[in-house]
Every structure is written in C-alpha cells, then in structure tokens.
DRENKOL-347510 format. One line per 5 residues: number of its first residue (from 1); their letters; for each residue x, y, z of N, C-alpha, C. Coordinates in Angstrom, 1 decimal, always signed. Atoms other than C-alpha are relative to their C-alpha. Layout:
NUM = A = X Y Z X Y Z X Y Z  ...
//
This chain:
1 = XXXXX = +0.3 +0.3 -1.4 +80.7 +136.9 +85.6 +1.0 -0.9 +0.6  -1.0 +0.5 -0.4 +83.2 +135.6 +88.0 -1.1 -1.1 +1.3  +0.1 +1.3 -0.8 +82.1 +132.4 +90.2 +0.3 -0.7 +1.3  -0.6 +1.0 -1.0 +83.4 +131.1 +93.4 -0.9 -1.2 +0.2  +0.9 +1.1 -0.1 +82.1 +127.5 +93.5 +0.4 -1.0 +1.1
6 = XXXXX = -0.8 +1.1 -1.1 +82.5 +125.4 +96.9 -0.9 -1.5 +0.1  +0.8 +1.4 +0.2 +81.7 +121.7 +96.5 +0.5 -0.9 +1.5  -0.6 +0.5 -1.2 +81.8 +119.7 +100.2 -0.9 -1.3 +0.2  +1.0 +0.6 +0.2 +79.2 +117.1 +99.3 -0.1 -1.7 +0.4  -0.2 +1.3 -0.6 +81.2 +113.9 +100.5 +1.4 +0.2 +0.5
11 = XXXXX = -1.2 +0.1 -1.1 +84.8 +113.6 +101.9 +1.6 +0.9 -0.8  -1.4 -1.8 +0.6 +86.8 +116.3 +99.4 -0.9 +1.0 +0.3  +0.4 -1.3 -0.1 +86.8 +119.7 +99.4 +0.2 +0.6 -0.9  -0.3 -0.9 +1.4 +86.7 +121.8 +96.6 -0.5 +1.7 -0.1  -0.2 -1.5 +0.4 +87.0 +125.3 +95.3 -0.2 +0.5 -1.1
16 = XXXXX = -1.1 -0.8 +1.2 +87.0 +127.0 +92.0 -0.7 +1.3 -0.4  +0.7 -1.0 +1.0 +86.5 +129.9 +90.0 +0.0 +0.3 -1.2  +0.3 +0.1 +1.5 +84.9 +130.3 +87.1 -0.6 +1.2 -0.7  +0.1 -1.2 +0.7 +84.4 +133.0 +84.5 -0.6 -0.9 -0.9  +0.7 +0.4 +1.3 +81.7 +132.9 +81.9 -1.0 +1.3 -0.2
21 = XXXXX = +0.6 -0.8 +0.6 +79.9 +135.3 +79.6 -1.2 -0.4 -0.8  +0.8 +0.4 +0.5 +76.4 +135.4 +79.2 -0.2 +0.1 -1.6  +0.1 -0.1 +0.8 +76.5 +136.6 +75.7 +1.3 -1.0 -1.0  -1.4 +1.0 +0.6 +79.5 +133.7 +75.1 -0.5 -1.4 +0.5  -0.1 +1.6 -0.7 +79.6 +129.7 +75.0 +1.5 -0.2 +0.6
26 = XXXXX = -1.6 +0.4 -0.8 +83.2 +129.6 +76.5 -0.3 +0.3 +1.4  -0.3 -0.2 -1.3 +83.7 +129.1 +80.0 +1.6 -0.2 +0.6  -1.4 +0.0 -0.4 +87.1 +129.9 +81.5 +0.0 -0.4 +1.6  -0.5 +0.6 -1.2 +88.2 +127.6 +84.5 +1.2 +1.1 +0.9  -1.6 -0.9 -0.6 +90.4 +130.2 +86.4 +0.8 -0.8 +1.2
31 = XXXXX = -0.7 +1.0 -0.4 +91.5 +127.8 +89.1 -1.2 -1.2 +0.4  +0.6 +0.8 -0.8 +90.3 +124.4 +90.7 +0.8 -0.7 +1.4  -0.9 +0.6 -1.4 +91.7 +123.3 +94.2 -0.9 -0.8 +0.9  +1.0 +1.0 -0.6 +90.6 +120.2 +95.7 +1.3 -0.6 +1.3  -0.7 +0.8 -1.2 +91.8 +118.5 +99.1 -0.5 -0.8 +0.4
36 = XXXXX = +0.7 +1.0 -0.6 +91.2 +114.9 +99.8 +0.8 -0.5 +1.0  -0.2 +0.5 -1.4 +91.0 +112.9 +102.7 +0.0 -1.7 -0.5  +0.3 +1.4 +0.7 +91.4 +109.7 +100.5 +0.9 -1.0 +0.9  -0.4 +1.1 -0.9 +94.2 +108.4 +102.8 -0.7 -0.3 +1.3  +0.4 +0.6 -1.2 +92.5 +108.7 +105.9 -0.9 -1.4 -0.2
41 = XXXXX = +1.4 +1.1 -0.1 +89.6 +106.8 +104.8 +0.4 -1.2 -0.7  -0.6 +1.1 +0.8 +91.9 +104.3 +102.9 +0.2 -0.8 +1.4  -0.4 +0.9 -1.0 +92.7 +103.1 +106.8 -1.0 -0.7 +0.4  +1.4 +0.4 -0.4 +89.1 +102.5 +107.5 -1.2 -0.5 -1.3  +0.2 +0.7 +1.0 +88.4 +100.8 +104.5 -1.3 +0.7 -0.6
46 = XXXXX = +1.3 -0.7 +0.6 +85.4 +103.4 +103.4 +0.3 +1.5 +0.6  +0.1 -1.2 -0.5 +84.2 +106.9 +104.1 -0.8 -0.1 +1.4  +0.9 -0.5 -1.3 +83.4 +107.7 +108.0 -0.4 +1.2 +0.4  +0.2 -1.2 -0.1 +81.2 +110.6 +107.8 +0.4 +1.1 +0.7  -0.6 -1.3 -1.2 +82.5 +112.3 +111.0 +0.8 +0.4 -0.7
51 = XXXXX = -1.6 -0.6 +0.4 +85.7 +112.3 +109.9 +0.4 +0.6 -1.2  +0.2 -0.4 +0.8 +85.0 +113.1 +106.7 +0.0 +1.7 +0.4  +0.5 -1.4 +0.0 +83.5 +116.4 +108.0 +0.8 +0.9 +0.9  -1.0 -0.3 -0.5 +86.2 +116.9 +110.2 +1.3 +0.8 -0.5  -1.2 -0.3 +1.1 +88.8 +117.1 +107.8 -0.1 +1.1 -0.8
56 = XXXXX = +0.5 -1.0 +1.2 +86.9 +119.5 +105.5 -0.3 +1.4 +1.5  -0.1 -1.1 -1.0 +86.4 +121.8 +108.8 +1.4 +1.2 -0.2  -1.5 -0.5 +0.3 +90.3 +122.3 +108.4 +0.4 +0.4 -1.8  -0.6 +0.2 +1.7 +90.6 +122.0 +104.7 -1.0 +1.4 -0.9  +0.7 -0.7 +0.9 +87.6 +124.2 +103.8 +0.7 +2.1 -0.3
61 = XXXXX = -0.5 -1.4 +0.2 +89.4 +128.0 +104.2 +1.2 +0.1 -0.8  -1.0 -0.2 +0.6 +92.9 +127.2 +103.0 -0.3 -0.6 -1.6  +0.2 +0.8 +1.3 +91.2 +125.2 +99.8 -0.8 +1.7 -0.5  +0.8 -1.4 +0.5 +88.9 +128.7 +99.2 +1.3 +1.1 -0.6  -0.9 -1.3 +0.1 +92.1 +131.2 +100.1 +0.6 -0.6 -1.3
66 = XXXXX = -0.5 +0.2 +0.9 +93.8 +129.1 +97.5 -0.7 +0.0 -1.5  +0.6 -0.9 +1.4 +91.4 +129.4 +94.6 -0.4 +1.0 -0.3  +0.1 -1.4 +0.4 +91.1 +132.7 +94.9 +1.6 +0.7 +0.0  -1.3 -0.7 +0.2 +94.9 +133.8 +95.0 +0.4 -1.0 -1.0  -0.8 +0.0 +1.0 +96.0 +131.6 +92.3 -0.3 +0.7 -1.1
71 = XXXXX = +0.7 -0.8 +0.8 +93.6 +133.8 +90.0 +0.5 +1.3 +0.2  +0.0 -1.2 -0.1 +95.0 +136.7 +91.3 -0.9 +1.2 +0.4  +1.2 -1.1 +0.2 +91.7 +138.1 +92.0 +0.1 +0.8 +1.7  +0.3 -1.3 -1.4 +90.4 +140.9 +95.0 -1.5 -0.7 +0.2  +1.2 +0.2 -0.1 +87.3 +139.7 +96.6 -1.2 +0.5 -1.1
76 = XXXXX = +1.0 -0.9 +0.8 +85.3 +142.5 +94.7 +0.0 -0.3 -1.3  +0.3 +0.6 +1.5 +85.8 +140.7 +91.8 -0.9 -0.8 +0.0  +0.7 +0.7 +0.3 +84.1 +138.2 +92.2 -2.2 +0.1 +0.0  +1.4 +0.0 +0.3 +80.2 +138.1 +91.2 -1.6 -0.7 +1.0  +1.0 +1.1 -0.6 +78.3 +135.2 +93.4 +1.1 -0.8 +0.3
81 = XXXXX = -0.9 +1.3 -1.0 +79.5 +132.2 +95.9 -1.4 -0.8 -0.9  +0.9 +1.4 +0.0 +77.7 +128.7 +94.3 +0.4 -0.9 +0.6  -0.7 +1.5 -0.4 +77.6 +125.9 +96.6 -1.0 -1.1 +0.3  +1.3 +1.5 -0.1 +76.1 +122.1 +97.1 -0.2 +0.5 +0.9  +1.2 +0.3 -1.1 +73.2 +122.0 +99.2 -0.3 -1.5 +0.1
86 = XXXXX = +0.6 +1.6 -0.2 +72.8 +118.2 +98.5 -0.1 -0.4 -1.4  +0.1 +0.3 -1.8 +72.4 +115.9 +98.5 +1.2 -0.9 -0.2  -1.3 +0.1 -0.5 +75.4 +114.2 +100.2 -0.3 +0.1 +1.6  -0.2 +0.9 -1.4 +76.9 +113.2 +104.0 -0.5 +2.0 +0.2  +0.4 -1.1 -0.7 +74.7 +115.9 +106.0 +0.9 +0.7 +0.7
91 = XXXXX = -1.3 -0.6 -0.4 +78.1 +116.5 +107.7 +0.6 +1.1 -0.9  -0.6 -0.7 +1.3 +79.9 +117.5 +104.9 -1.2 +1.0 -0.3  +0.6 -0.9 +1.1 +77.3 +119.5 +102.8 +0.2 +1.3 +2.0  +0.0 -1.1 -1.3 +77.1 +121.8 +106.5 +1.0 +0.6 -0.1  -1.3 -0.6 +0.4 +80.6 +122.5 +106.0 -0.2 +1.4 -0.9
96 = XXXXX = +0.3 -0.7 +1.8 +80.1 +124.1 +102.3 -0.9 +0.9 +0.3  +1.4 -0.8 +0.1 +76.7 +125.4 +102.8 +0.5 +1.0 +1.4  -0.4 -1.2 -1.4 +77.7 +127.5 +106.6 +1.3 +0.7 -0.6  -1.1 -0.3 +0.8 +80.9 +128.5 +104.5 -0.5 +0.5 -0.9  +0.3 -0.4 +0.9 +79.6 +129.7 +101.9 -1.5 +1.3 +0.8
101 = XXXXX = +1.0 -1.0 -0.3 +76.5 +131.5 +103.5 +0.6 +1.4 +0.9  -1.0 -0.7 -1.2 +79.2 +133.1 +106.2 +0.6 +1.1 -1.1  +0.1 -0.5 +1.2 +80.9 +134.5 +102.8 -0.7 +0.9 -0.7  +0.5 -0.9 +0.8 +78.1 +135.7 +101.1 -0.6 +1.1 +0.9  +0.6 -1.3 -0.8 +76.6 +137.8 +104.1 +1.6 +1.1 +0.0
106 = XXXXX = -1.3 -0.9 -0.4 +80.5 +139.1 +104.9 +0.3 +1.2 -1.2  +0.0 -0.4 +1.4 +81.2 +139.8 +101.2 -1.0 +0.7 -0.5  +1.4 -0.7 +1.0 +78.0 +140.8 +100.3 +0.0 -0.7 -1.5  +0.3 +0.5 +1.8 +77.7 +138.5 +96.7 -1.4 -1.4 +0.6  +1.3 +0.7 +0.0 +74.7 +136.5 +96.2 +0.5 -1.1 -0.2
111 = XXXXX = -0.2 +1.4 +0.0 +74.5 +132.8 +96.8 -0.9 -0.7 -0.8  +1.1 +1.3 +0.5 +73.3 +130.1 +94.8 +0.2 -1.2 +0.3  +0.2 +0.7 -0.3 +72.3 +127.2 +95.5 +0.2 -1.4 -1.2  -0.2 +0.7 +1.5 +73.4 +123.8 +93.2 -0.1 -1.1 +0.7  +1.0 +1.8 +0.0 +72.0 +120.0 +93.2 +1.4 -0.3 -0.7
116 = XXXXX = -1.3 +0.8 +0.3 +75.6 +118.2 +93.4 +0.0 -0.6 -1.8  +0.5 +0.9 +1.0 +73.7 +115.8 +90.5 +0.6 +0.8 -1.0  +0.3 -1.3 +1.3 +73.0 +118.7 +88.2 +1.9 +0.2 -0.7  -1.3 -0.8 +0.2 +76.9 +119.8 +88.6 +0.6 -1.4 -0.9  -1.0 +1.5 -0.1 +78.1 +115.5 +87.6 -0.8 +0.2 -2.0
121 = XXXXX = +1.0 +0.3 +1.6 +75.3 +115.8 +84.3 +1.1 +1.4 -0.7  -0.3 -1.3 +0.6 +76.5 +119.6 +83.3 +1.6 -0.2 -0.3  -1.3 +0.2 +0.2 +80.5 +118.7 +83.5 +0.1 -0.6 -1.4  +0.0 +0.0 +1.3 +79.6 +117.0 +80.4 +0.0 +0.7 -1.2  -0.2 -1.1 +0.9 +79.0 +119.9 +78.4 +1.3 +0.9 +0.1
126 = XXXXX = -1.2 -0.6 -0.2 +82.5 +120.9 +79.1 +1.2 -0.7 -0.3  -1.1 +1.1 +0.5 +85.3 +120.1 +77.2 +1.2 +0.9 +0.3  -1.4 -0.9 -0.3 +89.0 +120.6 +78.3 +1.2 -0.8 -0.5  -1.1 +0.9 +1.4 +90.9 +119.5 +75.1 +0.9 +1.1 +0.4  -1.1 -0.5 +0.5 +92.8 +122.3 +75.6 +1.1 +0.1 +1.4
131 = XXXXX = -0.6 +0.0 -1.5 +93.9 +120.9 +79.4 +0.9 -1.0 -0.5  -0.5 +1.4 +0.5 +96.9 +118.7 +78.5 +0.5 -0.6 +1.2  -0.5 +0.2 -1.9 +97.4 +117.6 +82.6 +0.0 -1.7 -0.6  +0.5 +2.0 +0.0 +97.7 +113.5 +82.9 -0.9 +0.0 +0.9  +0.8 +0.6 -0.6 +95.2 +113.2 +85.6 -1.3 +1.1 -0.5
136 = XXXXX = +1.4 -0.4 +0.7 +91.8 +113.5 +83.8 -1.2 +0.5 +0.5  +1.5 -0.5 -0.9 +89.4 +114.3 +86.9 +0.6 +0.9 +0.7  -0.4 -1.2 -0.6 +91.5 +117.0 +88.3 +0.7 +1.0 -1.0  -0.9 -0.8 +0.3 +93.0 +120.5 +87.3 +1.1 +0.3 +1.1  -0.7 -0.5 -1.1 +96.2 +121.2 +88.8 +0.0 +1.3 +0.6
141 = XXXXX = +0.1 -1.1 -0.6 +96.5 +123.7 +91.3 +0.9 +1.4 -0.6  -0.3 -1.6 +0.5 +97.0 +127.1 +89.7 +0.4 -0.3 -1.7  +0.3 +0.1 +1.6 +96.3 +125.6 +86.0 -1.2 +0.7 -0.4  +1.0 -0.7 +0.4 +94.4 +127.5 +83.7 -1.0 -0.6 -0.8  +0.6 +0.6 +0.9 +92.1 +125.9 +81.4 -1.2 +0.6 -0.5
146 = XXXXX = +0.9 -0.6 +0.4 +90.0 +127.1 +79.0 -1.1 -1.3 -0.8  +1.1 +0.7 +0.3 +86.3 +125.0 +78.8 -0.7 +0.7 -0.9  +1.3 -0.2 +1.0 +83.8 +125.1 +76.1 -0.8 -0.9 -0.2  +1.2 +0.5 +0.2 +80.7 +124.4 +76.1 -0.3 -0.8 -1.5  +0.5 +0.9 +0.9 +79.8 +121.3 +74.0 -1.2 +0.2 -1.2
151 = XXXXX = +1.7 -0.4 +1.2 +77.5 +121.9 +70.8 -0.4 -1.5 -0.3  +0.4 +1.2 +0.7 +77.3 +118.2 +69.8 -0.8 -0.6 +1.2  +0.9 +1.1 -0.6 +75.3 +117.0 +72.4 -1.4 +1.0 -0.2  +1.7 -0.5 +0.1 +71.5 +117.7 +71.6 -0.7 -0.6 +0.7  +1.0 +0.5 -0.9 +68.5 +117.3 +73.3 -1.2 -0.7 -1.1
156 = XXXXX = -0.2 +0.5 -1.2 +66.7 +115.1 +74.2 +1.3 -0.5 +0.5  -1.7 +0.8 -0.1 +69.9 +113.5 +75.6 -0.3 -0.8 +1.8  -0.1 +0.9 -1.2 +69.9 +110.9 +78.2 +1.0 -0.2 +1.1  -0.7 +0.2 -0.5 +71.8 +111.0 +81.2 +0.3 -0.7 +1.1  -0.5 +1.3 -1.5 +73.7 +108.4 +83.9 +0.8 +0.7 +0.7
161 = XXXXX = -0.9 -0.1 -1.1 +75.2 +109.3 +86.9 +0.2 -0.8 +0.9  -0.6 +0.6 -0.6 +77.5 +107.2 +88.4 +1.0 +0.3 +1.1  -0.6 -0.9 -1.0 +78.7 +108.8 +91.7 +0.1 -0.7 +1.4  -0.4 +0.6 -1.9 +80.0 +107.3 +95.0 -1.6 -0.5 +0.4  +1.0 +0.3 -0.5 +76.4 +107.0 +96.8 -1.0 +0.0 -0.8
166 = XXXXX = +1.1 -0.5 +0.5 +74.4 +107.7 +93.6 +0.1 -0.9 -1.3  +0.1 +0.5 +1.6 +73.1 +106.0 +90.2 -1.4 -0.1 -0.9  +2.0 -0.2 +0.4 +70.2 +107.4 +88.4 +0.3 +0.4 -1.6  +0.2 -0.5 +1.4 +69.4 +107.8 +84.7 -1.2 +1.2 +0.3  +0.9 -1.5 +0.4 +67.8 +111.4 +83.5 +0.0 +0.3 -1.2
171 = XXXXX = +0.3 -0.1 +1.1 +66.2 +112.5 +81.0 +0.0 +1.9 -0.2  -0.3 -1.2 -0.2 +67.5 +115.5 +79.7 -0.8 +0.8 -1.1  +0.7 -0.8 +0.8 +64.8 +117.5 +77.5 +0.5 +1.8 -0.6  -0.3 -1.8 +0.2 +66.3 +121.2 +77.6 +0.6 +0.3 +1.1  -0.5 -0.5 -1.1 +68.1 +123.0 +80.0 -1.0 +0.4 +1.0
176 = XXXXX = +1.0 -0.5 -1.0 +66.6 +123.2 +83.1 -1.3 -1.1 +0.0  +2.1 +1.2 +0.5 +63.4 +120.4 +81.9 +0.9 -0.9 +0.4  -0.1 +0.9 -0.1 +64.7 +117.4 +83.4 -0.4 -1.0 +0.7  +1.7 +1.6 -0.6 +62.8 +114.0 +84.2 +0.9 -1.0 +0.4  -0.5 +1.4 -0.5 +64.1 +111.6 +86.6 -0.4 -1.5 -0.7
181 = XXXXX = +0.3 +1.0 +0.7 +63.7 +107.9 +84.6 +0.3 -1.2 +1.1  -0.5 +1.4 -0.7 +65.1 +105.5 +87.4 +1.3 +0.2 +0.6  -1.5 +0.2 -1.1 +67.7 +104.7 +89.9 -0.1 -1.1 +0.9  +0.1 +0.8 -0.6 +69.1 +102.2 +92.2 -1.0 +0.2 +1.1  +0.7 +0.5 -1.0 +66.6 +100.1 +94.5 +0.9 +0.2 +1.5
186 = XXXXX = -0.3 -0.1 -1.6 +69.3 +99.9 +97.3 +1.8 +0.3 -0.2  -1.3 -0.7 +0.4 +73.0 +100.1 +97.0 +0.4 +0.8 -1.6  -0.1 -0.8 +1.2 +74.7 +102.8 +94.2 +1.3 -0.9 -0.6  -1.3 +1.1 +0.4 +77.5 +100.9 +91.9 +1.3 +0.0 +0.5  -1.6 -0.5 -0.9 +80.4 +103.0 +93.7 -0.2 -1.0 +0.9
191 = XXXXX = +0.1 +1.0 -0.9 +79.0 +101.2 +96.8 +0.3 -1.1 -0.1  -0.3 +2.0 +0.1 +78.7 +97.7 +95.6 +1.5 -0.1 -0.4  -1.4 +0.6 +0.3 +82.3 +98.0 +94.3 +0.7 +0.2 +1.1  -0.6 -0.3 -1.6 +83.7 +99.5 +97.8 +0.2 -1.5 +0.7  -0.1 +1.3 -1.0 +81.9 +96.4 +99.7 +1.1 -1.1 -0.8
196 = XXXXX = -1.0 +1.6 +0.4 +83.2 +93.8 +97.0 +1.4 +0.1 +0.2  -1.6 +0.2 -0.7 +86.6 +95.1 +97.5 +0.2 -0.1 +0.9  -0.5 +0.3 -1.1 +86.8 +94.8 +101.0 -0.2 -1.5 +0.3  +0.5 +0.9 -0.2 +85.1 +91.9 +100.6 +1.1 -1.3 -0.8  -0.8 +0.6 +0.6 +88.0 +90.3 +98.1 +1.5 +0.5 +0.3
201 = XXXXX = -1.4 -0.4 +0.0 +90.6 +92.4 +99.9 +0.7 +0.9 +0.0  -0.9 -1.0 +1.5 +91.8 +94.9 +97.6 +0.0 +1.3 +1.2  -0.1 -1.4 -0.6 +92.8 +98.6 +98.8 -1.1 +0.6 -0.2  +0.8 -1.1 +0.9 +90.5 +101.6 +98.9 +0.1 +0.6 -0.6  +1.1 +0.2 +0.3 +88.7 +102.8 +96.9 +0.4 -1.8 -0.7
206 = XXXXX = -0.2 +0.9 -0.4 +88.0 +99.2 +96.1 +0.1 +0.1 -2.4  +0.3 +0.3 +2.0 +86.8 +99.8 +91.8 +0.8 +0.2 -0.6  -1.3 +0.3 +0.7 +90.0 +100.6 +90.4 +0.7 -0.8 +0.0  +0.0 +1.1 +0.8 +91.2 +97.8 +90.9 -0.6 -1.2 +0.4  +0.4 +1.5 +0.6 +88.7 +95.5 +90.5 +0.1 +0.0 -1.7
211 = XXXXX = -0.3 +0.0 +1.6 +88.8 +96.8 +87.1 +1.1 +0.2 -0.4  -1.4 +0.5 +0.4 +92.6 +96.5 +87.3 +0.1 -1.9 -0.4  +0.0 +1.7 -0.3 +91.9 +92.8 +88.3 -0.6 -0.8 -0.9  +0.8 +0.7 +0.9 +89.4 +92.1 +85.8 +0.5 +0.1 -1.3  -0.8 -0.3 +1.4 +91.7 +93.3 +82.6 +0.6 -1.3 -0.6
216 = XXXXX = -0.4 +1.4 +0.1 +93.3 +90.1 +83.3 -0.3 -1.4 +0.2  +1.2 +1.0 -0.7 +90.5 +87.8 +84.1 -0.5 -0.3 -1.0  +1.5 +1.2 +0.6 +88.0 +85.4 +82.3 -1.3 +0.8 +0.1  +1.2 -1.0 -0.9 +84.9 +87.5 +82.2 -1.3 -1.5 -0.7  +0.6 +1.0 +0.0 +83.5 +84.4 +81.4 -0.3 -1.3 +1.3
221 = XXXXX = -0.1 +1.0 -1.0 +84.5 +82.6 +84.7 -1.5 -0.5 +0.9  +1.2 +0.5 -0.3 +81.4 +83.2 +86.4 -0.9 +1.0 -0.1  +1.3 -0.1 +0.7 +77.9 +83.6 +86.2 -0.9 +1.2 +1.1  +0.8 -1.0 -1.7 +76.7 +86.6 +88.9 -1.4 +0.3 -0.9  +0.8 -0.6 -0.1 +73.5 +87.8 +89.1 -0.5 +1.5 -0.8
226 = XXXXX = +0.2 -0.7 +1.0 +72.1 +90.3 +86.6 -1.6 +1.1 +0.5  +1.5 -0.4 -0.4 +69.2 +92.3 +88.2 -0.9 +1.1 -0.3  +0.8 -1.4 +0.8 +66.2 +94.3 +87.0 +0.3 +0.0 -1.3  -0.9 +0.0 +1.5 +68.1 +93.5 +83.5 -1.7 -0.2 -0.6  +0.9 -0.1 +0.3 +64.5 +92.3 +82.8 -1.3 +0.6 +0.0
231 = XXXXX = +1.1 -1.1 -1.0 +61.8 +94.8 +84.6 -0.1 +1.2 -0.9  +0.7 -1.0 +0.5 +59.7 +97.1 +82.7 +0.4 +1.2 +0.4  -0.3 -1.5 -0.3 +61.2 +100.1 +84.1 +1.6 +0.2 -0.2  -1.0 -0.6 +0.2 +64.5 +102.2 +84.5 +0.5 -0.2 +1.0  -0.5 +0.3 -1.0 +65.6 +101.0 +87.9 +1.3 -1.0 +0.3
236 = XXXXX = -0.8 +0.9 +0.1 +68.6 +99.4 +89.1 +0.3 -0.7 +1.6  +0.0 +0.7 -1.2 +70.0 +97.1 +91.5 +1.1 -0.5 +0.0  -1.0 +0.3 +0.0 +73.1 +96.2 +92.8 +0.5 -1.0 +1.7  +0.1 +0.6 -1.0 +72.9 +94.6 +96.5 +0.2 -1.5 -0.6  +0.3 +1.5 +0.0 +72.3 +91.0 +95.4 +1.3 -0.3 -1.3
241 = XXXXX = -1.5 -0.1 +0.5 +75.6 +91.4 +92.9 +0.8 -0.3 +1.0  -1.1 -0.2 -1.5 +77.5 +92.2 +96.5 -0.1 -1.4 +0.2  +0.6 +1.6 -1.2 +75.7 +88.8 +98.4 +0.6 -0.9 -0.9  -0.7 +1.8 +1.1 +76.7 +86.4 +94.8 +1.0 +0.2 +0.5  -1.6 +0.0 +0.0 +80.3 +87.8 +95.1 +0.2 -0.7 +1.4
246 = XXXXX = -0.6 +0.9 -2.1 +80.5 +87.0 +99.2 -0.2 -1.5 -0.2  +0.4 +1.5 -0.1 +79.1 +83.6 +98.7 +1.2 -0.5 -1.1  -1.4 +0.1 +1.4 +81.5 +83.2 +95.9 +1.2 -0.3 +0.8  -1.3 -0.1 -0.6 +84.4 +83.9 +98.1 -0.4 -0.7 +0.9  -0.3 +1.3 -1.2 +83.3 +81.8 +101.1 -0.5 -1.4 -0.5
251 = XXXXX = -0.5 +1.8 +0.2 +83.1 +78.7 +98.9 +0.9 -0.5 -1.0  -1.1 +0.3 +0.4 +86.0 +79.3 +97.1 +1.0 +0.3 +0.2  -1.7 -0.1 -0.7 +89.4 +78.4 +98.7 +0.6 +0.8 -0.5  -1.4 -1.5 +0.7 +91.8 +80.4 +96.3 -0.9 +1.5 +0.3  +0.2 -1.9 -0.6 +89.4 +84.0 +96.5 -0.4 -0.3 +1.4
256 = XXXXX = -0.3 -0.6 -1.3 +89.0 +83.3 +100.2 +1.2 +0.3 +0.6  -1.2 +0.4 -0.8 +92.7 +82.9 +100.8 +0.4 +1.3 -1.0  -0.7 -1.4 +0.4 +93.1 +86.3 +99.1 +0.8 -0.1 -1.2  -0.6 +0.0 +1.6 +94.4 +85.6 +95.4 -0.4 +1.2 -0.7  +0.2 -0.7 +0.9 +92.6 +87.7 +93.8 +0.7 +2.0 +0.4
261 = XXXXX = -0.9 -1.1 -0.4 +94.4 +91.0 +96.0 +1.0 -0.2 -0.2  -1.5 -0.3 +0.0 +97.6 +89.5 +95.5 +0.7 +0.2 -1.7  -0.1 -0.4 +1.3 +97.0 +89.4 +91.8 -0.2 +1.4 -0.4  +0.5 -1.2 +0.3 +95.7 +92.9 +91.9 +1.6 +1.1 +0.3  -1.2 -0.9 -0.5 +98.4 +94.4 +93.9 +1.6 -0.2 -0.8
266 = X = -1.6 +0.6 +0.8 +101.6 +92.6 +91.7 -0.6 +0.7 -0.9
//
C-alpha cells in the first residue's frame, strides 16, 4: 500500500510517501519533503499563526508535487491521502485538511484522517539505522530510507510527548487502546522554553540553546521552582518555571544586561 501523508499541523509543511505491507513489518519511506518557515518566525521571536498559514498556502503544492516525483510514482499509484486533522493552529491544519480532501475527491483515493499526537508516539516504532543523513529529524529530499518497525518495545509501554504546544504522558496498552494519564495545566515545555528564551534573549527557537547554554553552566546555581513534582497525579506544569526565571533576570544585573545570550551565541 502506497501512502501520501500531508502533515500542516503548525508552521511546516510536510509531505511523504510511504509504502508498507500488511502481511510485512518493514515500512519503506519513499520520500519526505518538508518546508519551513523557521526564518520568518525567527524575526517575530515565535510562531504567528496567520503567517504561519500563509506560508504553507504557498508551500503546500510544490512540497506534495515534490514527494511524489522524487518517488517516481503516477498518481494511480498511490493507495490513500493521510492527513492531520488536529489538533494544531486552526489555520494551518485548514491548509492540509482542504488539500488533502481537494485530492482525494479529484484523485479518487480514500482519506484518512490522523491525530498529529498519535503520528509523534508511532515515529517511535520506527527505526532508521539504515538512514545515515547527519540531521536526525529530517530525511533529505529524495533520500530513501528503509524503516522497520520496532519489536523491542512491548506493551504496556508508556508514552511522553513533547511537542511545540503539547506535553502529555499516555499509556500505551496495545495498538489502538490508549489512555491518556496527564498533561500540562497551562503552558507545554516547548512554550516555556520559547518565552524563557526571549525572555534571556537568545535566538529562535529559544531551547536549543538554552540547552547549548546550560552544557556550560552550574546546574546547581539556582533553585527554580519544581511543580506538581509532588501531586498525586500525572499532570504537569510549567508557567510558574517561566515567572521564577523572569524574576530572576529582573533582579539580576549580569542576566538582565544579556550575558547569558552573549555566552550562548560565542
């Protein structure tokens, strides 16, 4: 079965197609093609929805034509269009979702429907030992890669997703059986590291390097806030982490006078 899969769920655009056989655990990546809009939103120190969805207006046909001609394939190859429904910037997912529905009436192949989440948990059962690219969250454009399905992970199996606007543990009982356990009360950890980096300075995205910045740091220096660490449940929290750090910086001279960016950036 051949795949077109379009993911538009926040401020990239993605493409790929995938080959897999139900009577087989191998899944063959035939291409992936992604187009981000990381510098725009690097001038506006975050993602601004509009523009987000703006960008992917333009980006979403030549990112499709291109995962389907580096495969070589003919429309009529392919089997099914899968694409996010959510959840994600209502902008964006409209993109993907009217693109993809536009497609499957034209085409005639059957649409399915995919929970972003689901796609961030399942990537783990996918191993691409045999991709030897240096950048570890992308395939290059018109690389081939052959994935296989993971046998060592068994169920139950517990899963974290840590995703730009999202951060929930699940509990993974069986394919398909899965039980939400908890998630952030108010900001997701992507978030809180965004604000802290604007908030100390740093470029966007803000978490690479604060975790450039912290390699060389005291993680002893100070004492932040630890929240829900104690609380009967599976829930997290990360807002009142953001508030220590701000207060932090406006009563201390050297991080308000921007040290810790100029340490990051040398």
């Amino acid at each position: 079965m051949l795949i077109l899969g379009i993911e538009t769920s926040c401020d990239e655009t993605g493409a790929a197609i995938v080959e897999g056989k139900s009577n087989s655990k191998k899944v063959k990546i035939l291409s992936n093609v992604i187009a981000s809009s990381l510098l725009l939103h690097a001038k506006s120190g975050g993602i601004i929805p509009e523009n987000a969805a703006r960008e992917q207006i333009k980006f979403i046909i030549p990112v499709i034509k291109k995962a389907i001609e580096n495969c070589k394939l003919k429309i009529e190859n392919l089997d099914s269009i899968a694409v996010t429904y959510g959840p994600g910037l209502i902008g964006s997912l409209l993109i993907g979702v009217e693109t993809a529905k536009t497609l499957s009436y034209v085409w005639n192949k059957p649409l399915i429907p995919t929970n972003h989440l689901l796609g961030h948990i399942y990537a783990n059962f996918i191993n691409l030992s045999s991709w030897s690219g240096n950048d570890h969250d992308r395939i290059p454009l018109g690389k081939d890669s052959i994935a296989t399905l993971q046998n060592d992970i068994l169920f139950p199996a517990i899963g974290l997703i840590v995703s730009g606007g999202h951060t929930d543990l699940i509990l993974i009982k069986n394919h398909g059986d899965l039980k939400w356990l908890g998630g952030t009360r108010d900001d997701a950890a992507g978030e809180a590291m965004d604000k802290i980096g604007r908030i100390l300075g740093l470029p966007y995205p803000g978490g690479p390097h604060i975790e450039q910045a912290a390699l060389q740091g005291n993680p002893n220096k100070y004492n932040f806030p630890k929240p829900l660490i104690g609380s009967d449940d599976f829930d997290f929290s990360f807002s009142g982490l953001k508030t220590a750090v701000l207060r932090e910086v406006q009563s201390n001279e050297k991080l308000n006078s921007g040290i810790i960016a100029d340490v990051s950036a040398s």
